[in-house]
mmCIF file of the N, C-alpha and C atoms, coordinates in Angstrom:
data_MODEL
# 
_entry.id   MODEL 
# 
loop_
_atom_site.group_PDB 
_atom_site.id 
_atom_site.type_symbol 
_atom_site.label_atom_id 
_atom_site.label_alt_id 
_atom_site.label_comp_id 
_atom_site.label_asym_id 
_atom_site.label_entity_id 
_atom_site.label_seq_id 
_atom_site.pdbx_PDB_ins_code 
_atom_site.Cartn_x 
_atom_site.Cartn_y 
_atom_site.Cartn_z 
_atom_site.occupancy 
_atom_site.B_iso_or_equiv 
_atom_site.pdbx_formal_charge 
_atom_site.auth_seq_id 
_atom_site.auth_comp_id 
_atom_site.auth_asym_id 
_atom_site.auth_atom_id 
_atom_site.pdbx_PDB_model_num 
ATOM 1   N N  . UNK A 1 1  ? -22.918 10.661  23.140  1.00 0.00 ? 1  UNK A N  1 
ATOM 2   C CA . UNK A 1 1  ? -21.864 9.866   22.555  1.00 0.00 ? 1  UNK A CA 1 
ATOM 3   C C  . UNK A 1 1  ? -21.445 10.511  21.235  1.00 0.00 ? 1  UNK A C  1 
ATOM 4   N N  . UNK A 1 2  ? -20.118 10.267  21.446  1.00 0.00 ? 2  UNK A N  1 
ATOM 5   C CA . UNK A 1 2  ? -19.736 11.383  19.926  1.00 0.00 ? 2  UNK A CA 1 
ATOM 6   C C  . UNK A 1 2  ? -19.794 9.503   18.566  1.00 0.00 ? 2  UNK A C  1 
ATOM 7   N N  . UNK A 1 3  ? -19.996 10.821  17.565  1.00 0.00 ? 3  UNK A N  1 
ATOM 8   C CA . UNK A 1 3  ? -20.413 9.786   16.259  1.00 0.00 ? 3  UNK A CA 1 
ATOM 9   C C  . UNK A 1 3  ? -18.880 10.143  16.066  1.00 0.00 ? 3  UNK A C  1 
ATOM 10  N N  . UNK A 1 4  ? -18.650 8.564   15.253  1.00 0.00 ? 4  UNK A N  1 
ATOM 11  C CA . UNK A 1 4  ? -17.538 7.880   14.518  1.00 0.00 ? 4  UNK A CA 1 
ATOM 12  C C  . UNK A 1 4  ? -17.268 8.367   13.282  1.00 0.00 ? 4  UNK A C  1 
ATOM 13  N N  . UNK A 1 5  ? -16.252 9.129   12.715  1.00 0.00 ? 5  UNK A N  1 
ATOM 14  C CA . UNK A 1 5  ? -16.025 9.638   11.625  1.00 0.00 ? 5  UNK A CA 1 
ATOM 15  C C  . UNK A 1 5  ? -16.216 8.824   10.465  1.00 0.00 ? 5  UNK A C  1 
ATOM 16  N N  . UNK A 1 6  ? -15.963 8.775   9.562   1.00 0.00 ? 6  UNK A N  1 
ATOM 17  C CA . UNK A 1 6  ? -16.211 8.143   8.308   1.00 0.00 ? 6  UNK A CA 1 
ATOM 18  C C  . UNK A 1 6  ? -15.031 7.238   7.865   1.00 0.00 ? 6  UNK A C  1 
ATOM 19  N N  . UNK A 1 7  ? -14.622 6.692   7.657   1.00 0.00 ? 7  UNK A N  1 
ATOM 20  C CA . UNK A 1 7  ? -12.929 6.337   6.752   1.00 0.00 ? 7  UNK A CA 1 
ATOM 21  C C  . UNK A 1 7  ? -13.522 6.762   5.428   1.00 0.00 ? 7  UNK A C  1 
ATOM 22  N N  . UNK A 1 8  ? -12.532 7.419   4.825   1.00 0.00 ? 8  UNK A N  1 
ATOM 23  C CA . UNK A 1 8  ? -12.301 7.628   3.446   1.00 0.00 ? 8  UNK A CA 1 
ATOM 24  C C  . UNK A 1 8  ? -12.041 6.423   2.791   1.00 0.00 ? 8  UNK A C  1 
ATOM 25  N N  . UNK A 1 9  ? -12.210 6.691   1.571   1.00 0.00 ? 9  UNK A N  1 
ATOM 26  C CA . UNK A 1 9  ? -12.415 5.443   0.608   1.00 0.00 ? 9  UNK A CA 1 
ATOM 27  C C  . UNK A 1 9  ? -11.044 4.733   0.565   1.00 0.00 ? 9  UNK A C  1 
ATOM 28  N N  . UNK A 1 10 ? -10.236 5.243   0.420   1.00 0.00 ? 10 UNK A N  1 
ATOM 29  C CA . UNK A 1 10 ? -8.762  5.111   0.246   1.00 0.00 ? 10 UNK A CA 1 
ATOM 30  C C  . UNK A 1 10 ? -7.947  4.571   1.272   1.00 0.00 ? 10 UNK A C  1 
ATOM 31  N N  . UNK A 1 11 ? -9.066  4.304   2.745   1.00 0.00 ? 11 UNK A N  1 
ATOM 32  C CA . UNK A 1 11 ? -8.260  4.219   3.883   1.00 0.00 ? 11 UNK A CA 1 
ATOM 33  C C  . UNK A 1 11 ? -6.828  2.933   3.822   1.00 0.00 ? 11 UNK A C  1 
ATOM 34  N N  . UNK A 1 12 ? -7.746  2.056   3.453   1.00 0.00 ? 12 UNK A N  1 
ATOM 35  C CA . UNK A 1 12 ? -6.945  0.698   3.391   1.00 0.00 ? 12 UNK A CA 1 
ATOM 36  C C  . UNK A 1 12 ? -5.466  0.624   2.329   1.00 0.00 ? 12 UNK A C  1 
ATOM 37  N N  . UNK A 1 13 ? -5.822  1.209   1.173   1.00 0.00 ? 13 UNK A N  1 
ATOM 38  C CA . UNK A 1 13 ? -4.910  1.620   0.278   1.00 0.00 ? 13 UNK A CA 1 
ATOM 39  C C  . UNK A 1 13 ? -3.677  2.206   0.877   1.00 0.00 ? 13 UNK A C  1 
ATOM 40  N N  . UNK A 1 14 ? -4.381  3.279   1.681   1.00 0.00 ? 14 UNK A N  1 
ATOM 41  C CA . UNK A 1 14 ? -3.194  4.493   2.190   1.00 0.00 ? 14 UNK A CA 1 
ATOM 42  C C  . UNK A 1 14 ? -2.445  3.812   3.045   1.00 0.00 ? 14 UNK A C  1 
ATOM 43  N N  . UNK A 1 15 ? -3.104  2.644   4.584   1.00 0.00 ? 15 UNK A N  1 
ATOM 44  C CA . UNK A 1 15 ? -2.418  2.856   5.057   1.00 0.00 ? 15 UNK A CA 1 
ATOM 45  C C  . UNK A 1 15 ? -1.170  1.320   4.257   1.00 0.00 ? 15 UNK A C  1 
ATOM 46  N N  . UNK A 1 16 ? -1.733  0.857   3.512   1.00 0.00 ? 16 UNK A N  1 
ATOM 47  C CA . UNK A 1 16 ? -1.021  -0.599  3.072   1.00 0.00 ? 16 UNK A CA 1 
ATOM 48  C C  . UNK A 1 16 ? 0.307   0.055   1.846   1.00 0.00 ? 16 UNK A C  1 
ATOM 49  N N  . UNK A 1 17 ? 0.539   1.066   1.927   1.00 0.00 ? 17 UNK A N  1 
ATOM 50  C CA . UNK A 1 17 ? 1.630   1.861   1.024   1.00 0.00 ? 17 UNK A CA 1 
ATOM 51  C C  . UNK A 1 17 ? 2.439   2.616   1.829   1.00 0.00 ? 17 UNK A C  1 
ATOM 52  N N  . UNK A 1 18 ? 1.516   3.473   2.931   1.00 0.00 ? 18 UNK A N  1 
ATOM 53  C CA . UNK A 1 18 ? 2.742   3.562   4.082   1.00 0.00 ? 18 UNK A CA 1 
ATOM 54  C C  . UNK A 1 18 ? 3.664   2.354   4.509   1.00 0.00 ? 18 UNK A C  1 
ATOM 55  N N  . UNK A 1 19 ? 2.287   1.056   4.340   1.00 0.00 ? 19 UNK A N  1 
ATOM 56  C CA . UNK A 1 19 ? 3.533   0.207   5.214   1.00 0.00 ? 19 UNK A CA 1 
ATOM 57  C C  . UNK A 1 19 ? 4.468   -0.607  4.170   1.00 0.00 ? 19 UNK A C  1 
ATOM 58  N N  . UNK A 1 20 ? 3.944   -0.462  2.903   1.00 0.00 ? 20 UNK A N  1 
ATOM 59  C CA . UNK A 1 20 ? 5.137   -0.614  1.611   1.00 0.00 ? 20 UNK A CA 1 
ATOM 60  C C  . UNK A 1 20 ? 6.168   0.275   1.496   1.00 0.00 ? 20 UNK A C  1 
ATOM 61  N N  . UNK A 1 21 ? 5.973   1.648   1.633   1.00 0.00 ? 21 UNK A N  1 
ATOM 62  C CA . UNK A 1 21 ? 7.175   2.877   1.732   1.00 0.00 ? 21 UNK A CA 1 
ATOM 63  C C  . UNK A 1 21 ? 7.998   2.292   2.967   1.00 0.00 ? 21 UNK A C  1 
ATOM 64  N N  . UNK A 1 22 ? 7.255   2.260   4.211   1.00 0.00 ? 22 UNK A N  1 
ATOM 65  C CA . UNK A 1 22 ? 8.270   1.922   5.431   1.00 0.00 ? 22 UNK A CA 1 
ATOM 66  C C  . UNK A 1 22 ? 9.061   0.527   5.194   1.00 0.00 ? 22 UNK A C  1 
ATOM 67  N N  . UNK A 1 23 ? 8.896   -0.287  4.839   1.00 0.00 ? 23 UNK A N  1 
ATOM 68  C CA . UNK A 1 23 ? 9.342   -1.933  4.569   1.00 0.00 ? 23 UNK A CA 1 
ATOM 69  C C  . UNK A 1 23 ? 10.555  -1.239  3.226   1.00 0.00 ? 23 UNK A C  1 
ATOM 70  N N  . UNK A 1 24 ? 10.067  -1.023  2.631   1.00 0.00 ? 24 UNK A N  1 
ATOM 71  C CA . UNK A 1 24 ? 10.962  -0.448  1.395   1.00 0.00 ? 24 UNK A CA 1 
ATOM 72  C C  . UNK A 1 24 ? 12.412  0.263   1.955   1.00 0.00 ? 24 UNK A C  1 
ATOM 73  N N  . UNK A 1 25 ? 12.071  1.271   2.739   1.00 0.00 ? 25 UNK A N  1 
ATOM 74  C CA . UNK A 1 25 ? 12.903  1.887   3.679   1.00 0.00 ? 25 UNK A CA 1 
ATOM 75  C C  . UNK A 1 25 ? 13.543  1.654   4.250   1.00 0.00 ? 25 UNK A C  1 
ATOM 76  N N  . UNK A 1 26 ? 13.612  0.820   5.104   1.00 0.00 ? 26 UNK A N  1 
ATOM 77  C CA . UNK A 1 26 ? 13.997  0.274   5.806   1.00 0.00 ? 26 UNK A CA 1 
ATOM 78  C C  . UNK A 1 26 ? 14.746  -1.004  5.542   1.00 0.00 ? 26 UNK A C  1 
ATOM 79  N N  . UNK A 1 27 ? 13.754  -2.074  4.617   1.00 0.00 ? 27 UNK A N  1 
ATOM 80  C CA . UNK A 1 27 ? 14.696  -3.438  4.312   1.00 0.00 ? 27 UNK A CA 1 
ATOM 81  C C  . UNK A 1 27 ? 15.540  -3.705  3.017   1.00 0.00 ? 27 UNK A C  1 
ATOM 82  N N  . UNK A 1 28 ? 14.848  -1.773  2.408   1.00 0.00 ? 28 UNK A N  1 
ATOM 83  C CA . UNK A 1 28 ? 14.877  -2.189  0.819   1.00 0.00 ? 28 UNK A CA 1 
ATOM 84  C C  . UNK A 1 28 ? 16.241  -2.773  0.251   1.00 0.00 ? 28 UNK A C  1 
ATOM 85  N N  . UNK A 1 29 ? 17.444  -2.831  0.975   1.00 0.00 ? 29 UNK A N  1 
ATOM 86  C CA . UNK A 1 29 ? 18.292  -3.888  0.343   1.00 0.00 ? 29 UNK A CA 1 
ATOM 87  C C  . UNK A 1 29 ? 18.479  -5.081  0.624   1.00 0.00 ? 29 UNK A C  1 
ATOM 88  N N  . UNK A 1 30 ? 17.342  -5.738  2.037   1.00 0.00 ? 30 UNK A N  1 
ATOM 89  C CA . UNK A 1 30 ? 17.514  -7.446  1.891   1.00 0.00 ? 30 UNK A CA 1 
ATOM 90  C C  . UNK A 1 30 ? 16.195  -7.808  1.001   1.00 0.00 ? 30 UNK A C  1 
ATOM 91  N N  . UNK A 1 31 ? 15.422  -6.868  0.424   1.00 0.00 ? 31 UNK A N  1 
ATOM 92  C CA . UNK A 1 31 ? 14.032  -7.553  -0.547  1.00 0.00 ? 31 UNK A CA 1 
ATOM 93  C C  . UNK A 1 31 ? 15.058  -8.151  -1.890  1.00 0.00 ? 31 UNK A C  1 
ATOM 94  N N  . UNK A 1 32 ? 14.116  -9.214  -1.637  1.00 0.00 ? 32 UNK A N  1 
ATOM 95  C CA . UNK A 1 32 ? 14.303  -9.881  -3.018  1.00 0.00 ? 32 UNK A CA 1 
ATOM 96  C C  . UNK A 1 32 ? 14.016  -9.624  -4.338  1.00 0.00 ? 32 UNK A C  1 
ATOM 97  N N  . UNK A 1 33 ? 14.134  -9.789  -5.392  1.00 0.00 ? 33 UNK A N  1 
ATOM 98  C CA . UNK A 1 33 ? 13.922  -9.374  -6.965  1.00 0.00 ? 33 UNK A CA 1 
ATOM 99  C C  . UNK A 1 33 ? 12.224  -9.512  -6.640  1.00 0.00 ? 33 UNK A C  1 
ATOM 100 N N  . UNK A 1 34 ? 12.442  -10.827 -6.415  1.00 0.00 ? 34 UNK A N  1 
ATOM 101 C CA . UNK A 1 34 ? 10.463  -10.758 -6.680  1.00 0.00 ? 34 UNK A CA 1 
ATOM 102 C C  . UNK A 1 34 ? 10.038  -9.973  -5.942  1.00 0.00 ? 34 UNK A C  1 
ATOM 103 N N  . UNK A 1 35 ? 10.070  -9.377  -4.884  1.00 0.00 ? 35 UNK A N  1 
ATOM 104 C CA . UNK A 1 35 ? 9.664   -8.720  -3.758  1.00 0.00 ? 35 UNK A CA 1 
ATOM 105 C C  . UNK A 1 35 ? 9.751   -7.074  -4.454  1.00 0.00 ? 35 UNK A C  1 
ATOM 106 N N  . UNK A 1 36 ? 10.958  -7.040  -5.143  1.00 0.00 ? 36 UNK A N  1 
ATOM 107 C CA . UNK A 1 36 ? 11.043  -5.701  -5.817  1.00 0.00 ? 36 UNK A CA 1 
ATOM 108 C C  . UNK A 1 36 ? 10.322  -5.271  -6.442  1.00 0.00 ? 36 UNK A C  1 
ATOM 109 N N  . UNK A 1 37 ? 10.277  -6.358  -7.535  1.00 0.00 ? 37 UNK A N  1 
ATOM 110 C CA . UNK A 1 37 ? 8.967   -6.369  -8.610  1.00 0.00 ? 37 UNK A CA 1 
ATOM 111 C C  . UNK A 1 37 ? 7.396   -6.202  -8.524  1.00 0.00 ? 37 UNK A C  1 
ATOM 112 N N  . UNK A 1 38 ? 7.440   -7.191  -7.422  1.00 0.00 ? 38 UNK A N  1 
ATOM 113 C CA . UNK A 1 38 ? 6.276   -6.915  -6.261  1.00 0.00 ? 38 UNK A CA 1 
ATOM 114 C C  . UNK A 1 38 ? 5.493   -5.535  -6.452  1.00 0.00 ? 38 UNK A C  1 
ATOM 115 N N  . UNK A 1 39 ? 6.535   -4.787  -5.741  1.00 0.00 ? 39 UNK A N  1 
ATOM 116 C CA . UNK A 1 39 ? 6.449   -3.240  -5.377  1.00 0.00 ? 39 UNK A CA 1 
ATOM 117 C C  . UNK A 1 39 ? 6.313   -2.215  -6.832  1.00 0.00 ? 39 UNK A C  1 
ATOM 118 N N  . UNK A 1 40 ? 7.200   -2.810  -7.717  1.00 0.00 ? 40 UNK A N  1 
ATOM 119 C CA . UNK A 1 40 ? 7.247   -1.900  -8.723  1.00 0.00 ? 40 UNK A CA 1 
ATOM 120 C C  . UNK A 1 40 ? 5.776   -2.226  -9.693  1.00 0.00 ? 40 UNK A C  1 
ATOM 121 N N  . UNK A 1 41 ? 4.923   -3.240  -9.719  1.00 0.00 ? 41 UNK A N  1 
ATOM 122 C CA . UNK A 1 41 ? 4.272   -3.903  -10.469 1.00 0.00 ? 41 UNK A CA 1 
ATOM 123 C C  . UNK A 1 41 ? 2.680   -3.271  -9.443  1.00 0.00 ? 41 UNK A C  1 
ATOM 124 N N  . UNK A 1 42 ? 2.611   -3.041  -8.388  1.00 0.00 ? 42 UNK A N  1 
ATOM 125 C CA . UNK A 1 42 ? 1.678   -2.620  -7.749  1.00 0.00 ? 42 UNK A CA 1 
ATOM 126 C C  . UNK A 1 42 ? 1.689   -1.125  -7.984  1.00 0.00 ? 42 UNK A C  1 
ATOM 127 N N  . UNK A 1 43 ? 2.370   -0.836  -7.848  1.00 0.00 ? 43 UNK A N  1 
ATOM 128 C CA . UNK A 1 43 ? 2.522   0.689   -7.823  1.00 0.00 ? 43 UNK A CA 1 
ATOM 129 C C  . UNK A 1 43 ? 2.122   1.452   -9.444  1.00 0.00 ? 43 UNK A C  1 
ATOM 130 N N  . UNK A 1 44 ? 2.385   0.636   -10.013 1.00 0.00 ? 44 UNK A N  1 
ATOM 131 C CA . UNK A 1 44 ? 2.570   0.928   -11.896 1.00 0.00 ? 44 UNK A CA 1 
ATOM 132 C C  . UNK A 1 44 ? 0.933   0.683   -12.321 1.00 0.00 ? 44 UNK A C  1 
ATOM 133 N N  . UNK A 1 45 ? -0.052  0.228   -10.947 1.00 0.00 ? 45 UNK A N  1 
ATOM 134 C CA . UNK A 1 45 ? -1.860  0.311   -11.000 1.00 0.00 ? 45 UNK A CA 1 
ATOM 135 C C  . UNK A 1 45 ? -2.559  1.159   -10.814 1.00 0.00 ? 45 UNK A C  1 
ATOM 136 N N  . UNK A 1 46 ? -3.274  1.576   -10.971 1.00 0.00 ? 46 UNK A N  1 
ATOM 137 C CA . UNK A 1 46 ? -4.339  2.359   -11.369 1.00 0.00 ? 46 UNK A CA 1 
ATOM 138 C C  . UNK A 1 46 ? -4.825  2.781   -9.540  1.00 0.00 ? 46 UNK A C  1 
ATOM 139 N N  . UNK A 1 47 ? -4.680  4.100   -9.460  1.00 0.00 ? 47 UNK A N  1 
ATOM 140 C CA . UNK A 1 47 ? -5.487  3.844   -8.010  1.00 0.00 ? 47 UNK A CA 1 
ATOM 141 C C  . UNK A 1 47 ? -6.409  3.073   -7.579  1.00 0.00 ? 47 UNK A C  1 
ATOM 142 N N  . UNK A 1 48 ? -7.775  2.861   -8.299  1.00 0.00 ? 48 UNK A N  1 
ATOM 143 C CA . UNK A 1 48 ? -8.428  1.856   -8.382  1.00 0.00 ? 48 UNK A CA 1 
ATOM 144 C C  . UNK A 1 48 ? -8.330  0.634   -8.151  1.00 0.00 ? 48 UNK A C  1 
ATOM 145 N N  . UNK A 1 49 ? -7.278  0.046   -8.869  1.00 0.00 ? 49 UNK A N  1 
ATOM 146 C CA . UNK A 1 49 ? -6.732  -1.017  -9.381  1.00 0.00 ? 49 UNK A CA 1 
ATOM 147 C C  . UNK A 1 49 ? -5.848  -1.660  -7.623  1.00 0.00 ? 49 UNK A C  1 
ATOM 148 N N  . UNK A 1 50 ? -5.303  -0.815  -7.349  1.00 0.00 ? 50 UNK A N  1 
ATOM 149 C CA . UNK A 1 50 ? -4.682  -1.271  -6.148  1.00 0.00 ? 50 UNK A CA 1 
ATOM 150 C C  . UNK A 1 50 ? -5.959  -1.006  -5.224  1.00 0.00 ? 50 UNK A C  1 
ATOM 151 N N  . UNK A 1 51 ? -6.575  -0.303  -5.029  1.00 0.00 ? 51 UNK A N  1 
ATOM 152 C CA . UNK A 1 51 ? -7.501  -0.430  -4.154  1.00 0.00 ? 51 UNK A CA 1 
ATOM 153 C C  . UNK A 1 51 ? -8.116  -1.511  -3.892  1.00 0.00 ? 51 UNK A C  1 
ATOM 154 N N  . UNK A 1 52 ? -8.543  -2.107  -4.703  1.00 0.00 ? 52 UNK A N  1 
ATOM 155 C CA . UNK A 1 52 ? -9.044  -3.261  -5.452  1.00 0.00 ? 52 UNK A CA 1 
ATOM 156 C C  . UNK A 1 52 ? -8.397  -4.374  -4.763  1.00 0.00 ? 52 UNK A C  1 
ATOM 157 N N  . UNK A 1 53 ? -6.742  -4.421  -5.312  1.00 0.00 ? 53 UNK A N  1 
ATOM 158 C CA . UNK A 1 53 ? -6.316  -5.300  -4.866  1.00 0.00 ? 53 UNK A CA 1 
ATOM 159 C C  . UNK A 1 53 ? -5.644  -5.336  -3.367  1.00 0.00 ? 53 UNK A C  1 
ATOM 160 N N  . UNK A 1 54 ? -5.799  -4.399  -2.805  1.00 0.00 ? 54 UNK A N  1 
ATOM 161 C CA . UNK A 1 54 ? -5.723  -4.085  -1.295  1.00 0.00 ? 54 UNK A CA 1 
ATOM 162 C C  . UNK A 1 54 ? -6.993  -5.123  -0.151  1.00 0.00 ? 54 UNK A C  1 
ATOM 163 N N  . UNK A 1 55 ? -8.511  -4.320  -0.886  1.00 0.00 ? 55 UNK A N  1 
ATOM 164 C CA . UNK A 1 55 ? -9.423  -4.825  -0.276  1.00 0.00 ? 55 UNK A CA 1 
ATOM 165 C C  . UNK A 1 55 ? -9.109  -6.377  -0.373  1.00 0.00 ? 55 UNK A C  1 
# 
């Protein structure tokens, strides 16, 4: 049986910003102010910091 790779630390982070870039992309002119802010206010964290608030 083959062994299961590892996830990197970052996994959850990475993929929860792809799916902020894609949403952004895609809806970014029906998001709302707060929704904007949202984005701009997460992003303006500390890698850590969003990791954090990912998990």
């Amino acid at each position: 049986m083959s062994e299961i790779a590892p996830l990197s630390c970052t996994y959850y982070l990475d993929y929860f910003e792809y799916l902020l870039a894609f949403v952004q992309q895609q809806y970014g002119p029906l998001l709302s102010e707060r929704e904007t802010d949202f984005l701009r206010r997460f992003r303006a964290l500390s890698e850590k910091g969003r990791c954090l608030y990912v998990r």
